[in-house]
Backbone atoms as SQL, in Angstrom:
CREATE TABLE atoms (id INTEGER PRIMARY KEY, chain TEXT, resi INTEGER, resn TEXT, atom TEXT, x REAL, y REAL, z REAL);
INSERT INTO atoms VALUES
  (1, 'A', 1, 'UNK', 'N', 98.940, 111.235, 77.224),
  (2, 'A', 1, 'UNK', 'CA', 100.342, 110.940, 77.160),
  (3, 'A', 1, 'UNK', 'C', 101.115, 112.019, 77.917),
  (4, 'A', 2, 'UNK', 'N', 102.345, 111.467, 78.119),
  (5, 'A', 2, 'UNK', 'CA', 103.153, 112.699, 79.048),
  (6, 'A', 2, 'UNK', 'C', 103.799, 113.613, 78.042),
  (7, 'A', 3, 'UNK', 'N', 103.726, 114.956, 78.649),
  (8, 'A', 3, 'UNK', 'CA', 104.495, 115.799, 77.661),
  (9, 'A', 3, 'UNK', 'C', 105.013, 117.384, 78.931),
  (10, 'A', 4, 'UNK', 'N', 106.368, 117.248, 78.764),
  (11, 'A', 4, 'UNK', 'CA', 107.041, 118.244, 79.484),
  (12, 'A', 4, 'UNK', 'C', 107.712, 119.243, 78.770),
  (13, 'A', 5, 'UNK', 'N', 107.153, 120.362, 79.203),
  (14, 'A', 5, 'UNK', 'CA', 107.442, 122.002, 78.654),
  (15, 'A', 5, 'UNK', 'C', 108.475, 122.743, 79.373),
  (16, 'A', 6, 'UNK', 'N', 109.473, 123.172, 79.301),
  (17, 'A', 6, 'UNK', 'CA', 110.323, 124.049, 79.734),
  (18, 'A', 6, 'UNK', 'C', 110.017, 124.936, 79.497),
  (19, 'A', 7, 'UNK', 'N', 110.053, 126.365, 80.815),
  (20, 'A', 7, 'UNK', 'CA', 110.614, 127.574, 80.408),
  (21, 'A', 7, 'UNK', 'C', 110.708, 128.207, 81.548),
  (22, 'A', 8, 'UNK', 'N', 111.359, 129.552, 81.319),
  (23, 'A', 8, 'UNK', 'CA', 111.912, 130.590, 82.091),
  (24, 'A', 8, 'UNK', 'C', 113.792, 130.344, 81.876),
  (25, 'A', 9, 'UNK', 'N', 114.051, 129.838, 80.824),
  (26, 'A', 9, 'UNK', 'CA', 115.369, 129.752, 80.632),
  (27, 'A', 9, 'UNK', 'C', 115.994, 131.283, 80.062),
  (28, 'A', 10, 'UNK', 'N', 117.036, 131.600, 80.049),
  (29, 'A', 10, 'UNK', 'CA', 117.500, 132.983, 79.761),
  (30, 'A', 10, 'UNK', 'C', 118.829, 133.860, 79.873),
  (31, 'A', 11, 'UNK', 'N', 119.196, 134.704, 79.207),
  (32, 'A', 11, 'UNK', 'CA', 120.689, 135.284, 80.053),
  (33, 'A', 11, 'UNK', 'C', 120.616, 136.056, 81.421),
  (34, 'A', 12, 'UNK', 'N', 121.462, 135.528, 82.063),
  (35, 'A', 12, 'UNK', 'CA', 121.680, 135.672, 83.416),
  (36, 'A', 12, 'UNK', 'C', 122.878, 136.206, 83.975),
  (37, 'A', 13, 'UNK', 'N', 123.331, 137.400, 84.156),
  (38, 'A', 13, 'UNK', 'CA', 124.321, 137.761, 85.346),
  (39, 'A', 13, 'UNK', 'C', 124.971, 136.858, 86.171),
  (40, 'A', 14, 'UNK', 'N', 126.409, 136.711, 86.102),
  (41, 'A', 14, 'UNK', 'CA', 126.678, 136.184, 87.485),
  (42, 'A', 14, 'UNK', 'C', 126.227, 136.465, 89.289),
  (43, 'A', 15, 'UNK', 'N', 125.647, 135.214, 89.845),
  (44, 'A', 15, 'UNK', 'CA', 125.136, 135.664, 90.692),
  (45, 'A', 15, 'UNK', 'C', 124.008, 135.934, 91.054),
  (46, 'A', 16, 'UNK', 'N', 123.213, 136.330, 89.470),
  (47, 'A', 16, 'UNK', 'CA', 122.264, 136.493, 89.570),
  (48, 'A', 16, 'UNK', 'C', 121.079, 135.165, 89.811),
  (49, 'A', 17, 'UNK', 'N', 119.995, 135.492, 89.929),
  (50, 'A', 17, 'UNK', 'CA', 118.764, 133.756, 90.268),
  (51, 'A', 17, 'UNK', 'C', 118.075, 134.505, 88.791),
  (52, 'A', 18, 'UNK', 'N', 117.498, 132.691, 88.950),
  (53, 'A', 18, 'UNK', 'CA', 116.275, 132.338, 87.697),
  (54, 'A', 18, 'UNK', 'C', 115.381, 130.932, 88.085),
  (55, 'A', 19, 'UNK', 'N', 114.350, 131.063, 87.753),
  (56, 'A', 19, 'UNK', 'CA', 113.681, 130.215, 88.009),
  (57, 'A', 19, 'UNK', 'C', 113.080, 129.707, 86.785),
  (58, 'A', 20, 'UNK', 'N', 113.582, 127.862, 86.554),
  (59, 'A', 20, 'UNK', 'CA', 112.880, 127.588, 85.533),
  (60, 'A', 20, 'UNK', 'C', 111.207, 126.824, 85.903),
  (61, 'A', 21, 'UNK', 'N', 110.646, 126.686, 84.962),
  (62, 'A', 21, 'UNK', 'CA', 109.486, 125.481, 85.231),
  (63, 'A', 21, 'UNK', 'C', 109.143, 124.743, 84.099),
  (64, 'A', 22, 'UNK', 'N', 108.573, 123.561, 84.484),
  (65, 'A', 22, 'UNK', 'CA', 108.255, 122.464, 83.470),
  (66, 'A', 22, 'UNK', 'C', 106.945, 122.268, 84.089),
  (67, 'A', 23, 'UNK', 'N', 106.049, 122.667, 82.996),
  (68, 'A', 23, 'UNK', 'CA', 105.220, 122.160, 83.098),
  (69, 'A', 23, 'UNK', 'C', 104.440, 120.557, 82.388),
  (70, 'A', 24, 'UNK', 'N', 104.065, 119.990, 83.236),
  (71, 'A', 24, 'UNK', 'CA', 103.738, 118.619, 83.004),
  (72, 'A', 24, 'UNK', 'C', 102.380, 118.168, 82.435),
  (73, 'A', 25, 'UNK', 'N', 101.878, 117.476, 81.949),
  (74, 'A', 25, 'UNK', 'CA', 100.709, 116.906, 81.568),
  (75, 'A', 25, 'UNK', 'C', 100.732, 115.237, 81.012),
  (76, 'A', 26, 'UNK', 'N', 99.720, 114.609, 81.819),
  (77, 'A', 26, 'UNK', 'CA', 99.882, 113.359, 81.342),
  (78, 'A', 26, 'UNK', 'C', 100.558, 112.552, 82.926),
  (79, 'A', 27, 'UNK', 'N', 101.395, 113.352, 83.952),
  (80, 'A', 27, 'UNK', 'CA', 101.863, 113.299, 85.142),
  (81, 'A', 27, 'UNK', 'C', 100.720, 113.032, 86.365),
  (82, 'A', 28, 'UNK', 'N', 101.343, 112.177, 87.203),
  (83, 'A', 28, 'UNK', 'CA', 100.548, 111.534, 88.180),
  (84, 'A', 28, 'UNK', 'C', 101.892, 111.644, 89.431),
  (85, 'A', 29, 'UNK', 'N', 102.045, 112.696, 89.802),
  (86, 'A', 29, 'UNK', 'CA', 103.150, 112.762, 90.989),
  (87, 'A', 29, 'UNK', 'C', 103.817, 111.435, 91.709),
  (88, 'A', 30, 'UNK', 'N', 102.425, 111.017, 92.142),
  (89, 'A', 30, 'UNK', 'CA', 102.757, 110.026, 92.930),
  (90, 'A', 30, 'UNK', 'C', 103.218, 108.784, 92.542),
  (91, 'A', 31, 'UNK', 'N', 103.601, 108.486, 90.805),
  (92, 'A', 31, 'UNK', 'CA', 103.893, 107.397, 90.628),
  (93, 'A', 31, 'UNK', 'C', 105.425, 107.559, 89.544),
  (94, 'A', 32, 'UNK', 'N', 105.446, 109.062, 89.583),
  (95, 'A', 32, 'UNK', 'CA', 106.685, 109.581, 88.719),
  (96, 'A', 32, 'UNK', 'C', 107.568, 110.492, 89.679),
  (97, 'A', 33, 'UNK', 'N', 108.776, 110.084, 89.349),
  (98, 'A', 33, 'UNK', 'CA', 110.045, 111.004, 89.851),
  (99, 'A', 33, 'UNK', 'C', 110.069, 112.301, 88.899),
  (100, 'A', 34, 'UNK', 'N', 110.527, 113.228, 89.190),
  (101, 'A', 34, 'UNK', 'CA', 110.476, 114.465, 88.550),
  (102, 'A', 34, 'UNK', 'C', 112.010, 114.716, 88.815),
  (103, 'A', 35, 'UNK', 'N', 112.409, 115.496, 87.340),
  (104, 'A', 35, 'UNK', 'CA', 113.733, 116.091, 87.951),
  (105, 'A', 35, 'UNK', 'C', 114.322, 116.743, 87.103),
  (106, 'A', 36, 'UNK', 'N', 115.488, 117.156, 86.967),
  (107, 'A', 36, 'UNK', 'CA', 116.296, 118.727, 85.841),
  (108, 'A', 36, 'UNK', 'C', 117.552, 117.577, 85.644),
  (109, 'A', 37, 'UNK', 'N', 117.618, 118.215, 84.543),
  (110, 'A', 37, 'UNK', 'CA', 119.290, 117.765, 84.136),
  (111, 'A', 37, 'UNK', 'C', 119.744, 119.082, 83.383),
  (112, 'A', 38, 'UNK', 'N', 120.954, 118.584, 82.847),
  (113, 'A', 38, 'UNK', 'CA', 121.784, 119.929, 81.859),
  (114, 'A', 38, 'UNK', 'C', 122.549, 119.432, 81.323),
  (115, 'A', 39, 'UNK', 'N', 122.920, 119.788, 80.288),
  (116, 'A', 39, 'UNK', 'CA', 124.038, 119.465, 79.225),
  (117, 'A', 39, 'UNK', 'C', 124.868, 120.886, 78.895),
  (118, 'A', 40, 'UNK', 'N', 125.938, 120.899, 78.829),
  (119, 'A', 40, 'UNK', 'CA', 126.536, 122.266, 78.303),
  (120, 'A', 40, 'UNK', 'C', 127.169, 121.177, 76.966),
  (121, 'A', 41, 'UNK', 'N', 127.798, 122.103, 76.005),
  (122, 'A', 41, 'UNK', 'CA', 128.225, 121.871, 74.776),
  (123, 'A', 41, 'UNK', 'C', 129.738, 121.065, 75.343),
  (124, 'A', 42, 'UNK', 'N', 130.227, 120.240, 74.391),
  (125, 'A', 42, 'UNK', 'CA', 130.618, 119.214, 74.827),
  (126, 'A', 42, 'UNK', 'C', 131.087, 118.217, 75.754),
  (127, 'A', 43, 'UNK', 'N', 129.462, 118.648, 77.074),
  (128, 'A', 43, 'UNK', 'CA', 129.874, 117.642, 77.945),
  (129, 'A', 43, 'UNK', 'C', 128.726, 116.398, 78.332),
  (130, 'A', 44, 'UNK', 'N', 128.417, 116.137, 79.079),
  (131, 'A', 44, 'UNK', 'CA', 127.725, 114.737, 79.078),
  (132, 'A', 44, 'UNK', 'C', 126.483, 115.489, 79.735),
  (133, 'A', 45, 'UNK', 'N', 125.177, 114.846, 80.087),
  (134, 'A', 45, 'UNK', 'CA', 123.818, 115.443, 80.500),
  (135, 'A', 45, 'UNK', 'C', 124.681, 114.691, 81.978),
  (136, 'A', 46, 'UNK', 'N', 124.065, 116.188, 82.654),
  (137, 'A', 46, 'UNK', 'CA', 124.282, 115.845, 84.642),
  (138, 'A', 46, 'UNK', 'C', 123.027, 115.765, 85.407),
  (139, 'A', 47, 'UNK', 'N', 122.852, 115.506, 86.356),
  (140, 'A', 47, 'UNK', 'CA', 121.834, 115.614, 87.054),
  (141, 'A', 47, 'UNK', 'C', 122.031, 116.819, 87.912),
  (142, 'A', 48, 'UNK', 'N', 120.322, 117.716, 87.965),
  (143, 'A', 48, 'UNK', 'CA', 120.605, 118.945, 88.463),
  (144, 'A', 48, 'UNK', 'C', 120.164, 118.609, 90.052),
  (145, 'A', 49, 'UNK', 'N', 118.895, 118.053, 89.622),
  (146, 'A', 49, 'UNK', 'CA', 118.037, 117.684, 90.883),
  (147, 'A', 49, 'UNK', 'C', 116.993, 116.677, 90.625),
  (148, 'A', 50, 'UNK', 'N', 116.244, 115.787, 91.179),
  (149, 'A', 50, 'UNK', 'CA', 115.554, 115.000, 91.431),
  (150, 'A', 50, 'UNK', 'C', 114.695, 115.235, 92.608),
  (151, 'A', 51, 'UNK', 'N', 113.383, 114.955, 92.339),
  (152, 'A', 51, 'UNK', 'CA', 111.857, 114.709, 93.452),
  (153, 'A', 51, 'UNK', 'C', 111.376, 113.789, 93.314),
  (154, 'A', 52, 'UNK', 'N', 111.131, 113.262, 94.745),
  (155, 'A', 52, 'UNK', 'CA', 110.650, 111.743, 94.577),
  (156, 'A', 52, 'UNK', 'C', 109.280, 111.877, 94.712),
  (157, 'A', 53, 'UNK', 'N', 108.512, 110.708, 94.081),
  (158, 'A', 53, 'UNK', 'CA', 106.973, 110.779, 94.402),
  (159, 'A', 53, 'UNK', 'C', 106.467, 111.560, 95.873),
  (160, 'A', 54, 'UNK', 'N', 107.375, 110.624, 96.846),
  (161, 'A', 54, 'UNK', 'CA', 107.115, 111.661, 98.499),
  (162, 'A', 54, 'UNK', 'C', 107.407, 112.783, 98.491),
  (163, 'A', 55, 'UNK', 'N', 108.036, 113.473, 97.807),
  (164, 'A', 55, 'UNK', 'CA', 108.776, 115.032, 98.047),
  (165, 'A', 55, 'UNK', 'C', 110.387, 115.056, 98.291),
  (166, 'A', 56, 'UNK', 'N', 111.088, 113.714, 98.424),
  (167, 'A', 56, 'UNK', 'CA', 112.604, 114.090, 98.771),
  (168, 'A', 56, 'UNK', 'C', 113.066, 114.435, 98.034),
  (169, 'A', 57, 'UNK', 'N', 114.313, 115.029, 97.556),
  (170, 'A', 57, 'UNK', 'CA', 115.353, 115.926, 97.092),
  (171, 'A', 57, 'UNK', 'C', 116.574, 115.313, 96.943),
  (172, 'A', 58, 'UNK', 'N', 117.405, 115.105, 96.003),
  (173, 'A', 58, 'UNK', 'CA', 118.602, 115.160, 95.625),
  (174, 'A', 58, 'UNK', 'C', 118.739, 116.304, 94.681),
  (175, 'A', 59, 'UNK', 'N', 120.643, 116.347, 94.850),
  (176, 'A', 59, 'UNK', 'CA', 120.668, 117.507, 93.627),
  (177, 'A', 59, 'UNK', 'C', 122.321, 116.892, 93.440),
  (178, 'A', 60, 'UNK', 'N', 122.635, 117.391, 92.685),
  (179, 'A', 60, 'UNK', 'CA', 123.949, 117.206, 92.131),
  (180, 'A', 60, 'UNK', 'C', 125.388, 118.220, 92.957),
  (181, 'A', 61, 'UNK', 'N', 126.250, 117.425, 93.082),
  (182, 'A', 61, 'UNK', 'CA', 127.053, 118.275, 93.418),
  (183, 'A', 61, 'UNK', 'C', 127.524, 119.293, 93.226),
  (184, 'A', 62, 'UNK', 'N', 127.674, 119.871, 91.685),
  (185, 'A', 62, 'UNK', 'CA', 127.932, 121.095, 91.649),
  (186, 'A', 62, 'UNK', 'C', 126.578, 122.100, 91.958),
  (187, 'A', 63, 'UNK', 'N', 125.652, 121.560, 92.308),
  (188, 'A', 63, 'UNK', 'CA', 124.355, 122.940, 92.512),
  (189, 'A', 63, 'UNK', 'C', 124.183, 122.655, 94.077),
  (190, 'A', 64, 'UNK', 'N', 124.328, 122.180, 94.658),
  (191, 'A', 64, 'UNK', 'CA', 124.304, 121.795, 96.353),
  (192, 'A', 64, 'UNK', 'C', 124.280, 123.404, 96.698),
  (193, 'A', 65, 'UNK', 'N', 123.169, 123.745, 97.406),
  (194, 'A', 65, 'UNK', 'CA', 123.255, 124.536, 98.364),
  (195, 'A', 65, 'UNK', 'C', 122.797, 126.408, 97.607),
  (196, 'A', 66, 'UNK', 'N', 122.253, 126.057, 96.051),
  (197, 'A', 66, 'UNK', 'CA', 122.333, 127.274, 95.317),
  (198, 'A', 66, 'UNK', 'C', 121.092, 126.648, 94.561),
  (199, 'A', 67, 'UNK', 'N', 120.777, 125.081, 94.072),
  (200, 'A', 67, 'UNK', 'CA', 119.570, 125.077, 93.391),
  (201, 'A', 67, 'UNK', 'C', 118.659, 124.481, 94.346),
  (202, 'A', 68, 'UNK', 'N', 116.718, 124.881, 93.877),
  (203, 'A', 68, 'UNK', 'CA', 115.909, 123.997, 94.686),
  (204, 'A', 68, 'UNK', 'C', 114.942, 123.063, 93.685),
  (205, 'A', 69, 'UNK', 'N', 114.892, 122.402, 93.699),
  (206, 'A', 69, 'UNK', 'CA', 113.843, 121.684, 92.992),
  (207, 'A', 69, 'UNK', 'C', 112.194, 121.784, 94.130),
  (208, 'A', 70, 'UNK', 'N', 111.349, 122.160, 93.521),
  (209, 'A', 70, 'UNK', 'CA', 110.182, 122.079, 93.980),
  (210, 'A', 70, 'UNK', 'C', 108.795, 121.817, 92.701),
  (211, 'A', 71, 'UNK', 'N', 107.726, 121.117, 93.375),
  (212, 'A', 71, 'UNK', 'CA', 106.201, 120.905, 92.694),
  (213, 'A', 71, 'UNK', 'C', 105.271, 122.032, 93.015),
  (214, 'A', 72, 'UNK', 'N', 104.711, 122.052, 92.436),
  (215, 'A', 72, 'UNK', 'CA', 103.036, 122.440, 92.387),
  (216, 'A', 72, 'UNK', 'C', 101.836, 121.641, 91.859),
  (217, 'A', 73, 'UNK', 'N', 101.384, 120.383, 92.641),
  (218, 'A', 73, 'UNK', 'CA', 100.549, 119.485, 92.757),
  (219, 'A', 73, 'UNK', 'C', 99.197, 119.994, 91.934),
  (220, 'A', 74, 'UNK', 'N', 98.638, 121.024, 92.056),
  (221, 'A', 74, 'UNK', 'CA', 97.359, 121.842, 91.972),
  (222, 'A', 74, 'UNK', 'C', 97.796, 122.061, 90.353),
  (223, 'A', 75, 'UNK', 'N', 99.061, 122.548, 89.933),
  (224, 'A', 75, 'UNK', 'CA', 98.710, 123.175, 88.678),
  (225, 'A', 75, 'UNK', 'C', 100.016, 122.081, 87.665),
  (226, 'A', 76, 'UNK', 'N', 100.180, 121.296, 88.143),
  (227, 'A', 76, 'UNK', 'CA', 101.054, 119.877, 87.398),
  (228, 'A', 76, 'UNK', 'C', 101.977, 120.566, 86.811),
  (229, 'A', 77, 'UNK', 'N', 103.032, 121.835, 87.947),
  (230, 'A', 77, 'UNK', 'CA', 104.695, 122.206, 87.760),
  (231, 'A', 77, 'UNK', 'C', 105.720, 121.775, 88.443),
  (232, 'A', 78, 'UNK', 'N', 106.507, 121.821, 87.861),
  (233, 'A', 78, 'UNK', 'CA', 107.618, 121.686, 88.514),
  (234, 'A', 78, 'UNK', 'C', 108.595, 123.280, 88.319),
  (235, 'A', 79, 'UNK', 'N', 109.531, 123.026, 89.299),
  (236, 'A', 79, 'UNK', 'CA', 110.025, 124.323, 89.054),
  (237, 'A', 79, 'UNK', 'C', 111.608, 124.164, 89.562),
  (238, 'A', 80, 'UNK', 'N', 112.324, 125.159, 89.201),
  (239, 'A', 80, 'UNK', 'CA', 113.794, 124.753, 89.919),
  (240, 'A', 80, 'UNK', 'C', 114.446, 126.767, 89.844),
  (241, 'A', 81, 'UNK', 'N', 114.700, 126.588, 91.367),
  (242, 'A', 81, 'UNK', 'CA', 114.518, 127.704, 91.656),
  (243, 'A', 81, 'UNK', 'C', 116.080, 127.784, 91.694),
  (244, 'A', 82, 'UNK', 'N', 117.364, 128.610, 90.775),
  (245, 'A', 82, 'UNK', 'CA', 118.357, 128.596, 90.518),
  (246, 'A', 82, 'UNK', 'C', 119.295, 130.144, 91.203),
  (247, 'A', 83, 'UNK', 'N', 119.761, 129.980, 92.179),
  (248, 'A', 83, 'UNK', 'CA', 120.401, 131.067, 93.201),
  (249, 'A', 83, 'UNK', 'C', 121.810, 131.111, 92.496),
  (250, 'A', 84, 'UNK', 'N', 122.701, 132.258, 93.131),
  (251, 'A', 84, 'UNK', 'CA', 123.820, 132.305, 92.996),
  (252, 'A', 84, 'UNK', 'C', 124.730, 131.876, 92.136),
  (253, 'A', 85, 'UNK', 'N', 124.031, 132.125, 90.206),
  (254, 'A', 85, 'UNK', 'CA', 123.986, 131.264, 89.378),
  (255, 'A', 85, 'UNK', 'C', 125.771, 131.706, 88.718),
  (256, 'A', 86, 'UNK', 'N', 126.784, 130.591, 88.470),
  (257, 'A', 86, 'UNK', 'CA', 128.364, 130.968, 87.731),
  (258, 'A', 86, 'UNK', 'C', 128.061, 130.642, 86.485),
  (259, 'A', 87, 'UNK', 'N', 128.963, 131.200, 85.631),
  (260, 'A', 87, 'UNK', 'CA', 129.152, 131.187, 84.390),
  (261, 'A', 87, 'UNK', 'C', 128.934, 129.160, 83.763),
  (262, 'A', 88, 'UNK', 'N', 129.579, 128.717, 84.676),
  (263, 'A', 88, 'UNK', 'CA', 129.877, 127.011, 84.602),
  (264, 'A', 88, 'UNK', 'C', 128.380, 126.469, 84.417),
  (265, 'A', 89, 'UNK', 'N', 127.410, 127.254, 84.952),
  (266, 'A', 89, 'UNK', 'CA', 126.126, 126.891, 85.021),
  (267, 'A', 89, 'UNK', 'C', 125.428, 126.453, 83.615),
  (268, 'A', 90, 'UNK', 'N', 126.224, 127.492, 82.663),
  (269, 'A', 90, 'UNK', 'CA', 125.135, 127.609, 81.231),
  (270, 'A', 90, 'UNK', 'C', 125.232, 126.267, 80.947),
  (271, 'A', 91, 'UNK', 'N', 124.156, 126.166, 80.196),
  (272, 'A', 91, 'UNK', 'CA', 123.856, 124.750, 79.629),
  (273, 'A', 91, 'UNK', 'C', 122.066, 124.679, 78.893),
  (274, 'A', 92, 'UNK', 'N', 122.229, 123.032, 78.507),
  (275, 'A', 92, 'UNK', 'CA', 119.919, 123.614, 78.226),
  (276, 'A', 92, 'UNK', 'C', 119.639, 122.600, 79.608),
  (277, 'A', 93, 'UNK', 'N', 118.987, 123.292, 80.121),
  (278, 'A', 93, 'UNK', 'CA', 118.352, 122.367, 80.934),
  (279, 'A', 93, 'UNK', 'C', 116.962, 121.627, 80.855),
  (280, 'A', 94, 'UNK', 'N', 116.877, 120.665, 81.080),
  (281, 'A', 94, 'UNK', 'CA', 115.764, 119.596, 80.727),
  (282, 'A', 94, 'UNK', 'C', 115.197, 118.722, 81.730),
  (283, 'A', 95, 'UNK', 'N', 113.800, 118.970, 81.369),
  (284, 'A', 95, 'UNK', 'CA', 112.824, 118.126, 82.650),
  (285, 'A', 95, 'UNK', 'C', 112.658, 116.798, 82.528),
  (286, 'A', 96, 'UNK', 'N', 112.660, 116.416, 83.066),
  (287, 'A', 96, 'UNK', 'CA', 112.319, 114.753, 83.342),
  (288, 'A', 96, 'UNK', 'C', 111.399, 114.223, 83.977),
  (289, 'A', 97, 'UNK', 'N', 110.506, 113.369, 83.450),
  (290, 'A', 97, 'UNK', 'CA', 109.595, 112.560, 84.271),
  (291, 'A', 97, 'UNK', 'C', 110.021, 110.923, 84.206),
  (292, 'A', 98, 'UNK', 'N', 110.298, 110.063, 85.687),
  (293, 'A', 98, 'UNK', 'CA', 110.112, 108.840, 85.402),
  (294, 'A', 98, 'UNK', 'C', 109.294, 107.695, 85.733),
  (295, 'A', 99, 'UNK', 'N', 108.254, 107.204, 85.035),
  (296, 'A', 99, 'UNK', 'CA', 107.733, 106.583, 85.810),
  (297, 'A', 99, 'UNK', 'C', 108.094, 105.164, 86.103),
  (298, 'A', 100, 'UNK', 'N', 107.857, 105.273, 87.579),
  (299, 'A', 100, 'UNK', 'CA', 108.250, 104.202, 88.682),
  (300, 'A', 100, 'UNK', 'C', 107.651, 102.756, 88.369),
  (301, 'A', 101, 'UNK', 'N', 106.545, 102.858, 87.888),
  (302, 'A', 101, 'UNK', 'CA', 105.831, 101.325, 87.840),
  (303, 'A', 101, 'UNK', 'C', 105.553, 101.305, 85.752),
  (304, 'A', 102, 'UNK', 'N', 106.265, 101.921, 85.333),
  (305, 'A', 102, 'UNK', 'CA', 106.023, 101.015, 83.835),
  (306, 'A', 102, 'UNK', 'C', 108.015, 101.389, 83.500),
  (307, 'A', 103, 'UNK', 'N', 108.482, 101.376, 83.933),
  (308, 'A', 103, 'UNK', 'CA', 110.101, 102.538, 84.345),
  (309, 'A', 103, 'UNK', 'C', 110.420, 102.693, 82.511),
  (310, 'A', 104, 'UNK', 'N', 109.387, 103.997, 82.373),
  (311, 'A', 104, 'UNK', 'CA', 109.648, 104.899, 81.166),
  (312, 'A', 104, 'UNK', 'C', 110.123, 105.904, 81.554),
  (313, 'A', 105, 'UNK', 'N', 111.070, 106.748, 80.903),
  (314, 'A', 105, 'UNK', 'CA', 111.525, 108.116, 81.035),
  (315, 'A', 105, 'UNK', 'C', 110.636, 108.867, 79.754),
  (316, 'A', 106, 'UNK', 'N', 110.597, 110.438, 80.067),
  (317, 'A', 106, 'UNK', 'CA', 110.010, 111.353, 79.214),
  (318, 'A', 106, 'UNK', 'C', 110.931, 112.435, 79.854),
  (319, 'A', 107, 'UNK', 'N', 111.623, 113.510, 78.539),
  (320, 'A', 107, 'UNK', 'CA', 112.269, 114.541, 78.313),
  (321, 'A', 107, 'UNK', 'C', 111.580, 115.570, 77.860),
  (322, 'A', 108, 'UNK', 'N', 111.166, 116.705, 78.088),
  (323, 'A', 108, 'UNK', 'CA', 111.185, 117.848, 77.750),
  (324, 'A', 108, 'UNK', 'C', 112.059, 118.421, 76.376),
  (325, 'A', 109, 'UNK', 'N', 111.705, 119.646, 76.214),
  (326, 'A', 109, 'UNK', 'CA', 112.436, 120.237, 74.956),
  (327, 'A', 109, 'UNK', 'C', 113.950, 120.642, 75.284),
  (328, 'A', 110, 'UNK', 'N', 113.944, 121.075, 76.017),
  (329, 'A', 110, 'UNK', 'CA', 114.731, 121.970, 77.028),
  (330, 'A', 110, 'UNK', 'C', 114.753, 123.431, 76.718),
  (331, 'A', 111, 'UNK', 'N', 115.763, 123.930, 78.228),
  (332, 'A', 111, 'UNK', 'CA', 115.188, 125.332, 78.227),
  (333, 'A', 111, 'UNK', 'C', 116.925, 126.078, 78.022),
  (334, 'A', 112, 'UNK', 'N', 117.539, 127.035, 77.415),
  (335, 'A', 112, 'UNK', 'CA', 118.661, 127.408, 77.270),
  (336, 'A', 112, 'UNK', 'C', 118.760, 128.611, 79.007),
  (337, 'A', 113, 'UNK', 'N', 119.880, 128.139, 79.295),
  (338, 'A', 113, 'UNK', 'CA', 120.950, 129.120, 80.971),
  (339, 'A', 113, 'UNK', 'C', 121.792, 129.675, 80.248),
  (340, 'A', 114, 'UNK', 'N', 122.038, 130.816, 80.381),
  (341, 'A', 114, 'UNK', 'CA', 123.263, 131.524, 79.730),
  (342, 'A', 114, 'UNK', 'C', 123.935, 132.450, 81.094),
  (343, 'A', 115, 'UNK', 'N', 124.849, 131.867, 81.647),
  (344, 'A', 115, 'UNK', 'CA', 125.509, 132.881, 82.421),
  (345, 'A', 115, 'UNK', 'C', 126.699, 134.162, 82.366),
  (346, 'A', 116, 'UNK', 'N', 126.237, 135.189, 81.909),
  (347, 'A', 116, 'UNK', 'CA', 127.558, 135.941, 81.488),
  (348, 'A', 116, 'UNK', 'C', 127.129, 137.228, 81.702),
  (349, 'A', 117, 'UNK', 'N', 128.174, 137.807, 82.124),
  (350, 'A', 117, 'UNK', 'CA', 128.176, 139.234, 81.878),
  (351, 'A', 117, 'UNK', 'C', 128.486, 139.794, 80.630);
C-alpha cells in the first residue's frame, strides 16, 4: 500500500533554505504524480508543486522561482528544495501521491515550516 513520510520540516530564518522530503513506499513513479501542498492556519491547502510521471514541474504562484520539486527514482524520494524562504511561507506541508490510472490520492502526515526570526 502507499504510504508517504514527511520530513526535514523546521524553524527557519527569513531567507533562509530547507529542504523537505517524502519519502514514498508502495509508489511506482511512472504511474503517480507526486507533489507538496501547504496549509497555514486558517487558510485553504495550496499547491506548492507538482511532478509528473515524465519529470515536468508546476509550482504555485507564490513559490515560482524560490521552490524546486525534485525525485530520487533509486531510493523512492521526493524532495522540495525551499530557497529564499518569507515568513508567509509557514504552514504544514504535505506530500502527495496521485495515481493516474485507478485516480486515488494518498497524503502524508505532514511536515511543520516555521518562518521567523
Amino acid at each position: 500500500q502507499v504510504q508517504l513520510v514527511e520530513s526535514g520540516g523546521g524553524l527557519v530564518q527569513p531567507g533562509g533554505s530547507l529542504r523537505l522530503s517524502c519519502a514514498a513506499s508502495g509508489i511506482i513513479f511512472s504511474i503517480y504524480r507526486m507533489g507538496w501542498y501547504r496549509q497555514a492556519p486558517g487558510e485553504q491547502r495550496e499547491l506548492v508543486a507538482t511532478l509528473s510521471s515524465g519529470g515536468a514541474t508546476n509550482y504555485g504562484d507564490s513559490v515560482k522561482g524560490r521552490f524546486t520539486i525534485s525525485r530520487n527514482g533509486a531510493e523512492k524520494t521526493v524532495y522540495l528544495q525551499m530557497n529564499s524562504l518569507k515568513p508567509e511561507d509557514t504552514a504544514v506541508y504535505y506530500c502527495n501521491a496521485y495515481n493516474l490510472w485507478t485516480r486515488t490520492e494518498y497524503w502524508g502526515q505532514g511536515t511543520q515550516v516555521t518562518v521567523s526570526s
